[in-house]
N, C-alpha and C positions, 0 to 999 in steps of 0.2 A: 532286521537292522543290518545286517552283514552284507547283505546283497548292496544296499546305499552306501557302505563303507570303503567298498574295494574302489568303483570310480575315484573316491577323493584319493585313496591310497595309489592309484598310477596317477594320475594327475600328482601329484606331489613329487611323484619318483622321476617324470619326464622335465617337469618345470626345475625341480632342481638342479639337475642335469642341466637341460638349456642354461640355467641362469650362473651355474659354473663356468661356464665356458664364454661369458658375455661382461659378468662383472664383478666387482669385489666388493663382497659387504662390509657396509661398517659395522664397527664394533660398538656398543655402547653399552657403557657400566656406571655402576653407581657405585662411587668409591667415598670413603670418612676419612678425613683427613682433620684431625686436630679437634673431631668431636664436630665438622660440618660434612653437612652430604653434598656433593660436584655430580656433575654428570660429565662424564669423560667419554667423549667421541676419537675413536682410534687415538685412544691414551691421553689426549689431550682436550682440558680445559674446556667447557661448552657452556657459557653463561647466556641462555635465549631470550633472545629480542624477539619475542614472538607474537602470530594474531590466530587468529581465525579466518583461514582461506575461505571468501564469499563468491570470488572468481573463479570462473570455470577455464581462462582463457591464460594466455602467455603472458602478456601484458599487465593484468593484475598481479600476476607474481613478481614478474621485472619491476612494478611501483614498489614493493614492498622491500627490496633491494636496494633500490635507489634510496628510501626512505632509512636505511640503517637498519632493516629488519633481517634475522638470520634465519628461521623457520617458521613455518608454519603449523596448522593441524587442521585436521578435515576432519566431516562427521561421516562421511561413507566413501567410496571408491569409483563414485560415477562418474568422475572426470582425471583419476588418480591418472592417467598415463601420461596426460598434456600436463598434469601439477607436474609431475616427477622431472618430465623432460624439463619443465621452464627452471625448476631445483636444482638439476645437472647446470643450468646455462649459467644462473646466477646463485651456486656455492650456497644452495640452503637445503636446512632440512626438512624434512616431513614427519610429522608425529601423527600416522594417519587414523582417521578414526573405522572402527567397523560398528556396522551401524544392527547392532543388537535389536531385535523388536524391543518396543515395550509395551505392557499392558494399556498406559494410558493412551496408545495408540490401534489398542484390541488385539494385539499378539497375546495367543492366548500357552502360558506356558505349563496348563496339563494336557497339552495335545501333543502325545510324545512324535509326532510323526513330523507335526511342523517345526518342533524343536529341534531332532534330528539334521531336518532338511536345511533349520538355517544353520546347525553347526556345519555340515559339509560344503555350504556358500560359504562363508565366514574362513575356514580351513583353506579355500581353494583363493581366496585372494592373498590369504599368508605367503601361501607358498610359491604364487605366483609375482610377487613383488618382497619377497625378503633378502633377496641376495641385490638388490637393489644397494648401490653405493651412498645415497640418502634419506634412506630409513633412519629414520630416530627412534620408534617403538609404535608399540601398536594402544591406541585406547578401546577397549571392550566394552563399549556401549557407552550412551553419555545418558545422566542424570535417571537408571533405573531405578533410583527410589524415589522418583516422581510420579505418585499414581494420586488423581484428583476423581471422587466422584462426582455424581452430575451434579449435584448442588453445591461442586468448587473447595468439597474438604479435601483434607490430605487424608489417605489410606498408607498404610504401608504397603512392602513390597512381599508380593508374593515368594517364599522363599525358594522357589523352585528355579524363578530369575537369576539370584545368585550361584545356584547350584549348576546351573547351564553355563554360564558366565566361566567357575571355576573347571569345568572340564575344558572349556576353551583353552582357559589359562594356560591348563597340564600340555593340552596339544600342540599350543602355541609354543614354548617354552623345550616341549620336546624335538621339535618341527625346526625352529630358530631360536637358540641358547642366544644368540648376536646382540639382542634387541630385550629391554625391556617391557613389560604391559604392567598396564594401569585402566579403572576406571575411574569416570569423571563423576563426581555426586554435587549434587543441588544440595543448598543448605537449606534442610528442611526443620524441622523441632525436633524428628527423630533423628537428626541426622548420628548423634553414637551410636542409638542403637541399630541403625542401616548400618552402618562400617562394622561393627562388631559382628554383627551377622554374616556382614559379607566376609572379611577376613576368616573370619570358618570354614568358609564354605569356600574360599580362592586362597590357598595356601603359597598360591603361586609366584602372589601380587606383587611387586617390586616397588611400587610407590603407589600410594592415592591421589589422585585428580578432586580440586576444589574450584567451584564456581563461584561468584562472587562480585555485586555490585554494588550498592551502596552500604554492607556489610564489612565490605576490602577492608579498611582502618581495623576491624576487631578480628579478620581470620587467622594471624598469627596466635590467635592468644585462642580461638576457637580450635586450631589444630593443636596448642599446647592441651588443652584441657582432654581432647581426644585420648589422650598419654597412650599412643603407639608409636613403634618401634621404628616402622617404616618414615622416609621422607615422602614429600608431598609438593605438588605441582601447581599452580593453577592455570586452570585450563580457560578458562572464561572469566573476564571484566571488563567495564564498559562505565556508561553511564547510570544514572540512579536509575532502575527497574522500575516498569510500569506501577507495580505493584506496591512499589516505596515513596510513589509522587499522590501528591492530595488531587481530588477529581472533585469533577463540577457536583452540585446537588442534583444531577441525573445521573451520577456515576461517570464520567468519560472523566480518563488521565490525564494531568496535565503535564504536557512534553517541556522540559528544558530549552533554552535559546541553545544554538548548538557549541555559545562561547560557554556556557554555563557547562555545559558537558565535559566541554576541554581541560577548564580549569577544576572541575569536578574531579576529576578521573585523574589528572594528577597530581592535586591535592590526595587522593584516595592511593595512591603508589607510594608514598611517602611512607615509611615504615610500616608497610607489609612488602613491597617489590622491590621500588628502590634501597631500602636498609631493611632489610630481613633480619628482625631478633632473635629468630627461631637458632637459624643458621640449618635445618632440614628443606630449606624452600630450592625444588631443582631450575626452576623457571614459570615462565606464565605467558599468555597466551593474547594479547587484545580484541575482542568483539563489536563488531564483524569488520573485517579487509573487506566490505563491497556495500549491499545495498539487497535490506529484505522488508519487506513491512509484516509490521507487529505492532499493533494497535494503531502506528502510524506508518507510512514507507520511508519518515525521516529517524526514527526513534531512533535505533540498534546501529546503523550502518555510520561508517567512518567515510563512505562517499554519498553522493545524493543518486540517484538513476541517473541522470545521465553523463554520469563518471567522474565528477570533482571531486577533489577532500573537502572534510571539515575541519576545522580547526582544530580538534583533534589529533589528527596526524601530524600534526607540526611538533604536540605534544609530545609525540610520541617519538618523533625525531630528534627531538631535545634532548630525550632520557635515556635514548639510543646510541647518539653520534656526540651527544654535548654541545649540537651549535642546530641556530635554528636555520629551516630550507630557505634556499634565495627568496623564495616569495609566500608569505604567509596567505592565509584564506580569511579571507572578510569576519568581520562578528557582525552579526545582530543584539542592540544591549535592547532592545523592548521590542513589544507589539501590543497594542490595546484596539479592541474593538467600539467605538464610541465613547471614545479615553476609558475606557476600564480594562481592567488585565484580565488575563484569564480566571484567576482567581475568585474575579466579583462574579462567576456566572450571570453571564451575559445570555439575555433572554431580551427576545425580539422578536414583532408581528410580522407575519407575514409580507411580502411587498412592501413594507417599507424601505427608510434611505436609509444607509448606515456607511462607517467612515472606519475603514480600516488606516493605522497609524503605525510603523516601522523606524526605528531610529539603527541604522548601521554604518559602518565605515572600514575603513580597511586600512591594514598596517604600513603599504604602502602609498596611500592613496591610488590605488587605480582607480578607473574607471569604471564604475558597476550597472552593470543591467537588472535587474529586476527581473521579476513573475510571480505574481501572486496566482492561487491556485482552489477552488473550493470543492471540496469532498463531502458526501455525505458519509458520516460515520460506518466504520466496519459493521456490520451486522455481524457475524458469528465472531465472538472474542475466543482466542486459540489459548490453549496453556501449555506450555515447557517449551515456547519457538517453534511449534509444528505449525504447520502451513495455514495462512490464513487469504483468505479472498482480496484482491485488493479493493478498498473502496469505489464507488459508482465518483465521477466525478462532475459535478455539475457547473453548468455555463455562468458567468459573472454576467448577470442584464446589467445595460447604462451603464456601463464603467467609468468613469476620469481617476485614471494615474498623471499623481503629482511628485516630484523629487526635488528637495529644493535642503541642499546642501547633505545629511545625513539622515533629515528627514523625510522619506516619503510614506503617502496617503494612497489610498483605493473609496473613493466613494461609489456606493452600486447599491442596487434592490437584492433586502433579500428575497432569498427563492420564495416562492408560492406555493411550496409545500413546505406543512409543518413536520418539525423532525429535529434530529440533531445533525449536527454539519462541524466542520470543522476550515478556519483560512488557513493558508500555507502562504508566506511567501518566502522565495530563495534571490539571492544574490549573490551574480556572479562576479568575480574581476577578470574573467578572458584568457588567465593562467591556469586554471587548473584547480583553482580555489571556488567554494562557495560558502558560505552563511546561511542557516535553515533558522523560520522562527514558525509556529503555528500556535492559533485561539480558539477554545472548540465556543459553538456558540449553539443557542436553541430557538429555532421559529415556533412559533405556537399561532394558533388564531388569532 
């Protein structure tokens, strides 16, 4: 082991060096004041407007500026040097993530050598980005007591994860005193007995990371019941979770209109973010600043692919700045597939005629264009946001698109193979804005 140890030991000794002489780190602490916990950046006051950076580029960090957002958090350091520089340009900070194996990913941690190998990767981005002027702290892995076996139950965590986690901790901590660490945990049914373990086994900890979707309204009173010492962050929320929406009688989820999301999400901020009862909450994170597919390519993301907001962000700007952006993002209030919603499970023959139906509008009245879109369903369903295929997209035969005031239509064949499929349509207003609605549907013979 010692022979692997000495590279990270001159690495550490040369980078710290360089990074003395380049820039001044921040400081960040967690200070109680009147029985609440602050997060104090170079002594001062740090209350974050924060997401989940999905962008890899400059420009997605500059939106999130524009937008009233003051930091951000990543899940690994593949693109950390263009995050950092866009953070330097527009005064935010970075909570960056390292990106720990996890088992439900096949990292296997009795393999002391691969363990070893990722704490020396793990050490060497520390040290190479801590004297950075906007570091916020480091997150030690996201949601390691997420282990599903193949039939979708929950396992616990092997405890060997936490233990690998906590010498991080010690290293990190001894490496850069500057900066706080934390990891982020999924609320699972184990989830005290995961934190208890962990806290054993990472004495180091300075706060705990909580994710959280349609849960958000009950995690204050989830972390009071916890009854630990430490304050606590959230690192993830969003809209209601695949997992928390009713699905067709073949299993597929049903997604939210993307105004349903908006108004979700900030309904759901409301005494746990916005009025924190606890008074230990140091901030929280919004999911995702970009665009990833999970179950859908529209579900998770706060843009669509090809770079608009949802309405969402407007939310988010609201709770942010206090005043909403000059130009809001359209809503979709339905979609039904041969007037039924997605809910009636929609089953349909093969090659037949079928009428898709959208009612949206926009806060300004702009001008909206349209595209409807048909997907055949994900085949491999992903678990904890690890990477999923995106779906096959298939052609709309005999199409006629109709728009006749809020209401527009899609009449077409469906496909000729049987399966499950799912409609998409988006609308744009030309700003920057768009509206996502989607209907899964089923051909059969």
């Amino acid at each position: 082991m010692k022979a692997l140890q000495r590279p990270f030991q001159v690495l550490v000794f040369i980078t710290s060096v360089l990074s003395a002489f380049s820039a001044q780190s921040s400081v960040v602490i967690i200070a109680d004041r009147d029985g609440r916990s602050e997060l104090l950046v170079d002594n001062k006051p740090f209350p974050i407007n924060g997401v989940g950076m999905g962008f890899n580029d400059k420009q997605g960090v500059k939106r999130l500026a524009d937008a009233g957002g003051n930091a951000f958090r990543t899940w690994d350091s593949h693109s950390l040097h263009v995050q950092l520089e866009a953070a330097v340009e527009h005064n935010l900070m970075v909570l960056v993530g390292l990106d720990v194996g996890k088992e439900l990913q096949g990292f296997d941690y009795n393999d002391a050598v691969a363990v070893e190998a990722q704490h020396i990767r793990l050490m060497n981005i520390v040290a190479q980005h801590q004297d950075h002027p906007n570091i916020l702290g480091w997150i030690m892995g996201n949601e390691p007591n997420l282990m599903v076996s193949d039939d979708g139950q929950l396992l616990p965590a092997n405890p060997l994860v936490y233990e690998s986690i906590g010498r991080l901790a010690k290293d990190i901590k001894n490496t850069d005193p500057d900066h706080p660490v934390t990891v982020a945990f999924a609320l699972t049914p184990t989830l005290a007995q995961d934190i208890n373990t962990a806290l054993e086994a990472i004495p180091d900890l300075d706060f705990i990371s909580l994710q959280a979707y349609g849960a958000l309204p009950v995690l204050p009173q989830i972390y009071t019941d916890l009854d630990i010492s430490l304050p606590y962050m959230i690192t993830e929320y969003g809209p209601l979770g695949h997992w928390e929406m009713p699905a067709t009688s073949w299993g597929r989820e049903i997604e939210e209109l993307s105004v349903d999301k908006a108004k979700g999400m900030r309904a759901r901020m409301e005494g746990s973010i916005v009025n924190d009862p606890t008074g230990k909450l140091l901030g929280s994170f919004a999911f995702l600043w970009g665009q990833k597919q999970e179950r859908t390519p529209t579900w998770y993301g706060l843009f669509i692919e090809s770079g608009e907001k949802i309405a969402s962000v407007d939310e988010l700007t609201h709770v942010w700045t206090g005043q909403w952006p000059a130009n809001r993002a359209p809503v979709a209030l339905s979609i039904t597939l041969d007037e039924k919603p997605a809910g009636a499970n929609v089953m349909i023959k093969k090659g037949e005629r079928m009428r898709a139906a959208a009612v949206i509008n926009d806060p300004e009245n702009d001008v909206l264009s349209l595209r409807w879109e048909l997907l055949e369903e994900v085949d491999v369903r992903s678990h904890g946001g690890h990477f999923e295929q995106n779906p096959t997209q298939v052609a709309i035969s005999d199409a006629t698109m109709k728009t006749l005031g809020e209401l527009s239509t899609l009449d077409f064949m469906s496909p000729e193979k049987a399966g499950e499929y799912r409609l998409f349509v988006y609308a744009l207003d030309g700003k920057g804005g768009a509206a996502t609605a989607n209907i899964p549907f089923l051909v059969v013979e």
